[in-house]
Backbone as CSV, one residue per row, in Angstrom:
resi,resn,N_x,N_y,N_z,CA_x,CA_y,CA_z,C_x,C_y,C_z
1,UNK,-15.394,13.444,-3.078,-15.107,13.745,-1.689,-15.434,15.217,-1.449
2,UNK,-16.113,15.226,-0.354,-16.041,16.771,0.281,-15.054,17.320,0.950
3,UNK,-14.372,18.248,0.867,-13.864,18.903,1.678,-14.035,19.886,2.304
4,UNK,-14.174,19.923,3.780,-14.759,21.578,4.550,-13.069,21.686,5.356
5,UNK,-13.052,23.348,4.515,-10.947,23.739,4.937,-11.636,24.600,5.600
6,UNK,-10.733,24.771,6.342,-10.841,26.070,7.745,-9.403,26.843,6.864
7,UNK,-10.266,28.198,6.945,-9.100,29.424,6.597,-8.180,30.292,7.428
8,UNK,-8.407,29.708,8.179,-7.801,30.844,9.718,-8.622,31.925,9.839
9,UNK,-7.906,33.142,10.287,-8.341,34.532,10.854,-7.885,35.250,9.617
10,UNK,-6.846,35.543,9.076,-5.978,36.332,8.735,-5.910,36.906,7.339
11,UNK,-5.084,36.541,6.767,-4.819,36.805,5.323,-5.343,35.487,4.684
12,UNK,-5.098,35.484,3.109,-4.835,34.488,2.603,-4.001,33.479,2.910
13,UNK,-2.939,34.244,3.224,-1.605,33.105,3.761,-2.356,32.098,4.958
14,UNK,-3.065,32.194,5.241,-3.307,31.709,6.722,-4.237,29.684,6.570
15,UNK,-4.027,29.504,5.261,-4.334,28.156,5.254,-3.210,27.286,5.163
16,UNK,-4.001,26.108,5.511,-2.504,25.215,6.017,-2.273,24.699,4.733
17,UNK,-1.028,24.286,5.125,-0.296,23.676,3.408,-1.543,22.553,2.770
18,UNK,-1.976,21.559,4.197,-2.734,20.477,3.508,-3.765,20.667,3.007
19,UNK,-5.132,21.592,3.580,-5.565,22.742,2.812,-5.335,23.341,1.492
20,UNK,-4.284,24.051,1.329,-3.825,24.253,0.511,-3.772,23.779,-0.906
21,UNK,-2.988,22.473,-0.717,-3.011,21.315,-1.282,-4.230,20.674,-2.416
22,UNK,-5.468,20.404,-1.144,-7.046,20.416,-1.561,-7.414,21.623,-2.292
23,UNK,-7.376,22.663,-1.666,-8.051,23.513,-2.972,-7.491,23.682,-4.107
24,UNK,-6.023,23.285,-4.272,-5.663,23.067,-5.676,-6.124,21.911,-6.391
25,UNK,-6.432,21.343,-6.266,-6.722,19.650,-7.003,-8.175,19.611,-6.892
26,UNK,-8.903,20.720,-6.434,-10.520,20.101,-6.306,-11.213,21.070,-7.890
27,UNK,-12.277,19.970,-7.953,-12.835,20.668,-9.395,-13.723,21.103,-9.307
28,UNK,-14.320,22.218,-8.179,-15.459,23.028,-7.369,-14.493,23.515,-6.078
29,UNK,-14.666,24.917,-6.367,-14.331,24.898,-4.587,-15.023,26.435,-4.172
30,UNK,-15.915,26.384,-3.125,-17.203,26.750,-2.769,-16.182,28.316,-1.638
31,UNK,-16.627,29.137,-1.168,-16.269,29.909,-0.509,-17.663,30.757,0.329
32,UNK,-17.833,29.444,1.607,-19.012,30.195,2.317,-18.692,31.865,2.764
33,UNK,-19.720,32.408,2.436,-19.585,34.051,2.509,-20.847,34.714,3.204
34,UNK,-21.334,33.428,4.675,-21.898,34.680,5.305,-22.021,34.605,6.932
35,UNK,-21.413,33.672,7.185,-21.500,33.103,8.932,-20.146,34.050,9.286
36,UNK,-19.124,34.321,8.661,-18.097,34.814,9.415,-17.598,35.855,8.367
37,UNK,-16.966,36.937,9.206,-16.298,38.202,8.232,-15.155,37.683,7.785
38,UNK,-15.048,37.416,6.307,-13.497,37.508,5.451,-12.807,38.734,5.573
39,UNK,-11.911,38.772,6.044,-11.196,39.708,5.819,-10.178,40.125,5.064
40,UNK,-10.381,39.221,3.571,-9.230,39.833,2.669,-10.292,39.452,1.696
41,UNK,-9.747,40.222,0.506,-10.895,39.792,-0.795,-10.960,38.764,-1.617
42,UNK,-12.004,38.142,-1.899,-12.323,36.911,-2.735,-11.188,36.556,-3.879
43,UNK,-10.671,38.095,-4.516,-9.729,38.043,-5.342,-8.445,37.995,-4.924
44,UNK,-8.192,38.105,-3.316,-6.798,37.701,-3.244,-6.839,36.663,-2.982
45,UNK,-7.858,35.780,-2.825,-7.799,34.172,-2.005,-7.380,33.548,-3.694
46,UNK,-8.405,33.727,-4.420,-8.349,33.201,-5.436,-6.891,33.309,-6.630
47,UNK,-6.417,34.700,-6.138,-4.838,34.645,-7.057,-4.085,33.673,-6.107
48,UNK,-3.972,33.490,-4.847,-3.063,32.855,-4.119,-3.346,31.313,-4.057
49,UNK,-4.308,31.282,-4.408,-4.764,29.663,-4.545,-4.529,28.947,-5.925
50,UNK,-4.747,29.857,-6.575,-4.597,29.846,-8.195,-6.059,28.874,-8.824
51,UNK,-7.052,29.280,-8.048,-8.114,28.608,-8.584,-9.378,29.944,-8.221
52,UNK,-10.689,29.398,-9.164,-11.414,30.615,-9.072,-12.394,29.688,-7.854
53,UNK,-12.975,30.807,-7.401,-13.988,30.365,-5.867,-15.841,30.315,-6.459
54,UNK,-16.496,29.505,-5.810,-17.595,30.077,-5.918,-18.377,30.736,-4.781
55,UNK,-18.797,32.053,-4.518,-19.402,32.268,-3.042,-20.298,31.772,-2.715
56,UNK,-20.748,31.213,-2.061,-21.808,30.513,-0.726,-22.029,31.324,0.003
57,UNK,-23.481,32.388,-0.778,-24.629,31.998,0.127,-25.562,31.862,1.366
58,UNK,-25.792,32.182,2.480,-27.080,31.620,2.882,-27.752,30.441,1.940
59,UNK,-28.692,31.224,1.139,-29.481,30.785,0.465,-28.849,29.411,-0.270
60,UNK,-27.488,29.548,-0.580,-26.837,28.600,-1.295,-26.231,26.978,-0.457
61,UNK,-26.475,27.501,0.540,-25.714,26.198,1.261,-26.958,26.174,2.416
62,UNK,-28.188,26.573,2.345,-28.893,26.263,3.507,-30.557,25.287,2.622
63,UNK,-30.752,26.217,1.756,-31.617,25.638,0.712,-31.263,24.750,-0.725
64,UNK,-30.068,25.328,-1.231,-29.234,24.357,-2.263,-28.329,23.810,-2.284
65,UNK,-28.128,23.148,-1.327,-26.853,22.332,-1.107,-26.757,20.919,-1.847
66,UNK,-27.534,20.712,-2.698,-27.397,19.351,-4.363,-26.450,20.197,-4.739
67,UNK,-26.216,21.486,-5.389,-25.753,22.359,-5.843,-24.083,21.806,-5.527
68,UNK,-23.671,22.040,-4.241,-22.452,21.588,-3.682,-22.399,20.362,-3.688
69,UNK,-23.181,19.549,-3.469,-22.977,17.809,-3.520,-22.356,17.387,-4.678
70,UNK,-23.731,17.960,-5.790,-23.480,17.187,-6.889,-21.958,16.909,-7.945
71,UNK,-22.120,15.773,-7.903,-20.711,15.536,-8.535,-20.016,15.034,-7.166
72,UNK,-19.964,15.346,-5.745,-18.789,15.315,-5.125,-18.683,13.809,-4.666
73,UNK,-19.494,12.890,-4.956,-18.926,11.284,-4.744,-18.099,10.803,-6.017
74,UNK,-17.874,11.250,-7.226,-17.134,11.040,-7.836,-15.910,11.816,-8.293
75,UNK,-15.506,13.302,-7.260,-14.854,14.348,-7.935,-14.462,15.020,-6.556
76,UNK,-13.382,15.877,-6.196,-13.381,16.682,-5.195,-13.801,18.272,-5.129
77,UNK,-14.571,18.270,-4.147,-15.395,19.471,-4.025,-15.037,20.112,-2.410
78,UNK,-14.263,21.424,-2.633,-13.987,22.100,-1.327,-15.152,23.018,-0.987
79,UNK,-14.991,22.962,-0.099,-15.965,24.316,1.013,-15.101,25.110,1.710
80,UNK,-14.653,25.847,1.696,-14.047,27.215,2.548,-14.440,27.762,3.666
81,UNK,-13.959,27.673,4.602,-15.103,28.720,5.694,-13.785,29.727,6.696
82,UNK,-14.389,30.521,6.666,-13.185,31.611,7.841,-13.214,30.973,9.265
83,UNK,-12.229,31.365,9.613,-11.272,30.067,10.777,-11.471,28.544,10.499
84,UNK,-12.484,28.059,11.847,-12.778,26.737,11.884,-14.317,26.270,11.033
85,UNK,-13.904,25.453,10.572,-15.064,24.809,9.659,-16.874,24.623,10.269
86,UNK,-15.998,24.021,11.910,-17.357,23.870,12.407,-17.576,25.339,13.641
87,UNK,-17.226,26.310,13.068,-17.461,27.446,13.604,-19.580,27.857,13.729
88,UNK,-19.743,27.079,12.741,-21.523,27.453,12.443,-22.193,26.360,12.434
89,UNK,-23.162,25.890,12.656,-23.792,24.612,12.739,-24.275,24.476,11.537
90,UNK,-24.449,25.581,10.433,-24.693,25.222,9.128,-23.424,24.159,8.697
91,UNK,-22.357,24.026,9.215,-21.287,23.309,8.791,-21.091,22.099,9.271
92,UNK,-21.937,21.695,10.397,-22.037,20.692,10.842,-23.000,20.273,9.929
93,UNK,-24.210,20.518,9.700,-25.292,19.940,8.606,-25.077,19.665,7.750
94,UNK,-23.882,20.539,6.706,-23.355,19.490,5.808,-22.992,18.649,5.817
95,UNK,-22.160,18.480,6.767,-21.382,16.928,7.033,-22.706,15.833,6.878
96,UNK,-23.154,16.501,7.434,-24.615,15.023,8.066,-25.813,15.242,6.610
97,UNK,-25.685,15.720,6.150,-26.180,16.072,4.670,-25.760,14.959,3.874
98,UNK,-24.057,14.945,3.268,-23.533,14.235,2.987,-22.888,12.650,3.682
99,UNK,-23.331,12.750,4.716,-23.390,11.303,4.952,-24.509,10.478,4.830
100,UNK,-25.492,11.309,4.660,-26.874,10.609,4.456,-26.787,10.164,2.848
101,UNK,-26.317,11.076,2.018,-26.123,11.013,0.460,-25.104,10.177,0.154
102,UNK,-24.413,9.315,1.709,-23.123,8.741,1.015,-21.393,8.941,0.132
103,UNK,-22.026,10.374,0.724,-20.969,11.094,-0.306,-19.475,11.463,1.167
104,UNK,-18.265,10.897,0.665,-17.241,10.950,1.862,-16.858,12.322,1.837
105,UNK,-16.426,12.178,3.426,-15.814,13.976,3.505,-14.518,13.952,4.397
106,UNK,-13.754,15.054,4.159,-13.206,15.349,4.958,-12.730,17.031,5.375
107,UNK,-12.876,17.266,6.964,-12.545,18.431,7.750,-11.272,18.810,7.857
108,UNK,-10.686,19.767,7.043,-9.323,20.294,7.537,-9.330,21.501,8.527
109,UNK,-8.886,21.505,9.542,-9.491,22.335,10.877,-8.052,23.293,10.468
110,UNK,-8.743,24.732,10.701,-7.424,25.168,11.395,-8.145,26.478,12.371
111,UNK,-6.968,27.705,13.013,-7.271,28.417,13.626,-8.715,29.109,13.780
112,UNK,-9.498,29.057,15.105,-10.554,30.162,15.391,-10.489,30.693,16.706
113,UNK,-11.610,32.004,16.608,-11.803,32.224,17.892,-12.539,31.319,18.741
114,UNK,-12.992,30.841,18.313,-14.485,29.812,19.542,-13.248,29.011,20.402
């Protein structure tokens, strides 16, 4: 399964419990790093999550996105994005990426500006 979590605005604190939840139990979890400004560091997401991140890219989620697939019809694989998930239309393309590949997903939305 895919998962695309929306991080809020804010701190780390700012994902929702169910969120939350997912990035603990997933065995990949991706941290897009270039459509929107993070504003806390990779290393505080990752002590508060208690899992390590991988950054995403441009290049990584626009040209290699097998990269993120692979494995995720048999395994859970998160995607991270600051606020809302479908804040970038690169995030919509995944979705439709992975439905073409068959591979299930799901959107945990939370706070943005749009």
């Amino acid at each position: 399964m895919l998962y695309l979590i929306g991080l809020g605005l804010g701190d780390a604190k700012d994902i929702t419990v169910k969120g939350l939840e997912v990035v603990r139990r997933c065995s990949r979890v991706y941290l897009e790093a270039y459509t929107s400004v993070l504003t806390v560091g990779k290393e505080a997401l990752e002590e508060f999550y208690g899992r390590k991140l991988i950054l995403a890219d441009r290049e990584e989620v626009e040209q290699e996105a097998d990269n993120i697939f692979k494995d995720a019809d048999v395994s859970d694989v998160a995607f991270l994005v600051v606020g809302d998930p479908f804040g970038a239309t690169t995030h919509s393309d995944l979705i439709l990426r992975a439905t073409k590949l068959g591979i299930p997903y799901q959107v945990i939305h939370n706070a943005s500006i749009m």
